[in-house]
C-alpha positions in Angstrom: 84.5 210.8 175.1 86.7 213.5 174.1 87.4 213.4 170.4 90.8 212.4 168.9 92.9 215.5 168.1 92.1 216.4 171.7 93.3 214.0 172.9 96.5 214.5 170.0 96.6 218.0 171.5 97.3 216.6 175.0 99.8 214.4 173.8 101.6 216.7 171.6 101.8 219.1 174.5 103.0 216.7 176.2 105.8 216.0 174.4 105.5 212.2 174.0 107.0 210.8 171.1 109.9 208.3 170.4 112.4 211.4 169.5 111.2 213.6 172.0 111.9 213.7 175.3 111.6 216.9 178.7 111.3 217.4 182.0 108.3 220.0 182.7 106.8 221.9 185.5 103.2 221.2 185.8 101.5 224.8 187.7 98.4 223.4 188.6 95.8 226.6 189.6 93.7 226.7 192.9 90.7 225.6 193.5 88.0 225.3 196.3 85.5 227.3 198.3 88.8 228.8 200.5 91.4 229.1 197.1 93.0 232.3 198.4 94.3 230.5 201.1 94.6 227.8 199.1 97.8 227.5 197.4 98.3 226.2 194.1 99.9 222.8 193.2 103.2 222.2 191.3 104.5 219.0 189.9 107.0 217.3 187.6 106.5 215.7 184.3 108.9 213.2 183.2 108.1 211.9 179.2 111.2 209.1 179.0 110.7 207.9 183.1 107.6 205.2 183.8 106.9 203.5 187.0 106.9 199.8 188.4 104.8 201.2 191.5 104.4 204.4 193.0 107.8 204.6 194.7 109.9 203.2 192.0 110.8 204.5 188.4 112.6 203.1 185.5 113.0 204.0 181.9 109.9 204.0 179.7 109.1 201.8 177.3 107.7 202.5 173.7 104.1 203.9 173.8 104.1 204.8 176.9 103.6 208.5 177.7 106.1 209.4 181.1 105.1 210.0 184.5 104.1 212.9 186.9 105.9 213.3 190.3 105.1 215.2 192.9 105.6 215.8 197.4 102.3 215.6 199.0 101.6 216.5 202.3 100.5 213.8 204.4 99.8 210.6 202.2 101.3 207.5 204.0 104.5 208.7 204.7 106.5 209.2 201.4 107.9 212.3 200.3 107.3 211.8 196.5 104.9 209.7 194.6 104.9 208.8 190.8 102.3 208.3 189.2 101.6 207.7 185.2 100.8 210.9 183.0 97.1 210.0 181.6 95.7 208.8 185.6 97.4 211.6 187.0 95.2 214.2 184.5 91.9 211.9 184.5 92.1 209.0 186.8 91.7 206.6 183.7 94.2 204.0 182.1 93.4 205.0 178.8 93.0 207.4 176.6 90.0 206.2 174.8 88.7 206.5 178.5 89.2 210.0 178.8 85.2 211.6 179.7 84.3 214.8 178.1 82.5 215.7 180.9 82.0 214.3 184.7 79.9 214.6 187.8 81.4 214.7 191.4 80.0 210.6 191.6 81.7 209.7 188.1 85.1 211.7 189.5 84.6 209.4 193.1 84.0 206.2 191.0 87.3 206.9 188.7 89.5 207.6 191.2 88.3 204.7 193.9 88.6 202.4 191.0 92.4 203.6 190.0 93.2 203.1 193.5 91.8 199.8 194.3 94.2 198.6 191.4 96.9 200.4 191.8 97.4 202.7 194.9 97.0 200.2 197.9 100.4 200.7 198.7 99.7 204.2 199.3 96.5 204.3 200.3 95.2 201.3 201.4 91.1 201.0 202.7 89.9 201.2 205.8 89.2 198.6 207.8 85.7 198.5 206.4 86.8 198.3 202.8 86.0 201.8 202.0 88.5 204.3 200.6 90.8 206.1 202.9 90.1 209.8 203.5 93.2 211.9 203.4 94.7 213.8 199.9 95.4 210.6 197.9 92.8 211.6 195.7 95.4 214.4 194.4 97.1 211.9 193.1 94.5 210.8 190.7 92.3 212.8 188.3 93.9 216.3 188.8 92.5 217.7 185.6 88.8 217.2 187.7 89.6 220.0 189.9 92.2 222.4 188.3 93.0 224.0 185.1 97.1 222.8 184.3 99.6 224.9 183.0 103.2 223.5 181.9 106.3 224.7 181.0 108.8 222.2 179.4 112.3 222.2 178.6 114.0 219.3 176.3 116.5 217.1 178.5 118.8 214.4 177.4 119.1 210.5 178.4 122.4 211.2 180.3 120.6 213.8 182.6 116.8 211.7 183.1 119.1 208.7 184.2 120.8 210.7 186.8 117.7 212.1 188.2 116.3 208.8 188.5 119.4 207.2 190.3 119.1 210.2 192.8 115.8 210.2 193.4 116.3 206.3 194.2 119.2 206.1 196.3 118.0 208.5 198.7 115.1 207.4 201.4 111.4 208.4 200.2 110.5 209.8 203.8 108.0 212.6 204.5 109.7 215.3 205.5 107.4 217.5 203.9 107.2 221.4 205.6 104.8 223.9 204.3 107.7 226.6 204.4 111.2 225.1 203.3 110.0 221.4 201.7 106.7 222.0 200.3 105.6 220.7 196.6 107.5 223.7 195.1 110.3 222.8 196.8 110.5 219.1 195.3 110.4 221.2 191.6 113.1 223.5 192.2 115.3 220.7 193.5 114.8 218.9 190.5 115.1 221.7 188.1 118.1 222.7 189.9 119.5 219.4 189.3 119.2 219.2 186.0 120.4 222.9 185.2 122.1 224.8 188.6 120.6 227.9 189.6 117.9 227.5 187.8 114.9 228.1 190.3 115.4 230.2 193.5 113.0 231.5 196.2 111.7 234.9 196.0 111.7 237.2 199.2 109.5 239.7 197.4 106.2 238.9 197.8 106.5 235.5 198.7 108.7 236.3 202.0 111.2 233.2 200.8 108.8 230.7 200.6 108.7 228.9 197.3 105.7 228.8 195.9 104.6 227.5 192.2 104.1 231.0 191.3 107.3 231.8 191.9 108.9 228.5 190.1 107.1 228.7 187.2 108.7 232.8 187.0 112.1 231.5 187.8 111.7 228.7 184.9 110.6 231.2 181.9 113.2 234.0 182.5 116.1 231.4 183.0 114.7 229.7 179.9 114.7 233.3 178.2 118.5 233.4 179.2 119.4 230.0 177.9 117.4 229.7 174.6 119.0 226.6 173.4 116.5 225.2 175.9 113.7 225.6 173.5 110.9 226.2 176.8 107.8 225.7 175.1 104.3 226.2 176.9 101.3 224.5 176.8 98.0 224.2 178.7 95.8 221.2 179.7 92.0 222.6 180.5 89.8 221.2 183.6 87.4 219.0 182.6 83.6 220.4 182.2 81.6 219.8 184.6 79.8 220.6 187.9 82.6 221.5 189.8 83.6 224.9 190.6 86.1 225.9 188.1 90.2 226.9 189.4 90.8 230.4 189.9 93.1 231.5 187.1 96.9 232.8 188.6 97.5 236.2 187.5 101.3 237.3 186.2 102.5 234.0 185.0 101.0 234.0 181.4 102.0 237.8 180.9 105.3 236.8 180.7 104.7 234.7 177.5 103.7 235.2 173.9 101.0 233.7 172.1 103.5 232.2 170.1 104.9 230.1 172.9 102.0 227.9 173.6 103.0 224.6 172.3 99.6 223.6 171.0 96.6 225.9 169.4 93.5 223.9 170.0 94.1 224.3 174.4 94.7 227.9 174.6 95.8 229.5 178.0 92.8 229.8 180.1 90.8 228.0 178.2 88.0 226.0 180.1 86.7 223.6 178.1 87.9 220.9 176.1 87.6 221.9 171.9 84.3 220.5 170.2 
């Protein structure tokens, strides 16, 4: 099992705390055998917003650590998907679940499992029993497959409530497009929500698509502009083991200083979790 103050380091990166709440991006690096042409993932963190299910959010409650939300491409329908912080990372209830190492079997076991208890709405089995093929499985145990960078900014009770009103009075339907309402899309619609003009698209190189790249850019200078936002940055490592490891994404982290990670002992780039 990972020791303690690793497992403190998440948490403190993570914000979570009774006085403490944020919104972050999550830039979540490629991975896989064709990772130039396949793009990077970008979610949202949400440390005072828990959910009942998948599809619906409410406030959290104390000790609980906040919820990661995301738009997938193709996974029963929905445009957006919650799911709690610590399955999200690891596909585990638990921190003293958390594995310090796993093998492609243990991954398949700990994400099946998560889903059999709490995912069947979803993605139900097969008509056989077995799991469902499809991208559910980014839904669970992301830290598996890809180092996790995130860039957070403090946000107040007024502001999480509205964002969770909006996100529930629309309809949840996939409308998902790879070049105007992909996964970065979802985060610049929620950044922008919070604070205006936040995140834009960027014609140059990304030929206007929105890309995580190009959020996670947007983010730190507009952060830089307004510093009573108090953007701190922090990383969460993949976990060892025989997977490939994620291709690191060059020009992000040279726009930060050292002193703006939010935690020493998971430096940027790192790859393995401290002994």
């Amino acid at each position: 099992m990972l020791k303690w103050r690793a497992i403190w380091a998440i948490w403190t990166a993570l914000g979570i705390g009774p006085a403490y709440a944020n919104v972050a991006l999550l830039l979540e690096e490629p991975f896989g055998g064709f990772w130039s042409m396949n793009p990077a993932h970008s979610a949202i963190y949400l440390s005072r917003m828990c959910v009942d299910s998948p599809l619906s959010l409410r406030r959290c409650t104390p000790g609980e650590q906040g919820t990661v939300i995301s738009r997938y491409h193709k996974i029963d329908g929905w445009d957006w998907i919650a799911i709690p912080v610590i399955p999200y990372l690891y596909a585990v209830e638990r921190p003293d679940q958390l594995p310090r190492a796993a093998t492609r079997q243990q991954i398949a076991q700990f994400r099946d499992a998560y889903r059999r208890s709490h995912l069947e709405e979803v993605a139900p089995d097969r008509s056989d029993g077995s799991p469902p093929s499809g991208n559910w499985t980014e839904l669970v145990g992301e830290a598996y497959d890809r180092a996790i960078y995130g860039f957070e900014i403090e946000t107040t009770v007024e502001q999480d409530e509205r964002l969770m009103r909006e996100l529930q009075s629309r309809p949840n339907r996939a409308r998902y497009n790879l070049l105007f309402r992909n996964c970065a899309d979802f985060v610049r619609e929620v950044f922008n929500f919070y604070f205006p003009k936040a995140l834009h698209r960027g014609f140059i190189p990304d030929v206007g698509i929105m890309t995580p790249r190009q959020a996670a850019k947007c983010l730190i200078r507009f952060a830089r502009q307004h510093r009573q936002l108090r953007l701190s940055i922090f990383a969460i490592p993949q976990v060892p083991g025989p997977k490939p490891r994620s291709k690191t994404m060059r020009g992000i982290l040279s726009m930060t200083k050292p002193e703006d990670y939010s935690i020493a002992p998971f430096q940027i780039g790192a790859r393995n979790s401290p002994d």
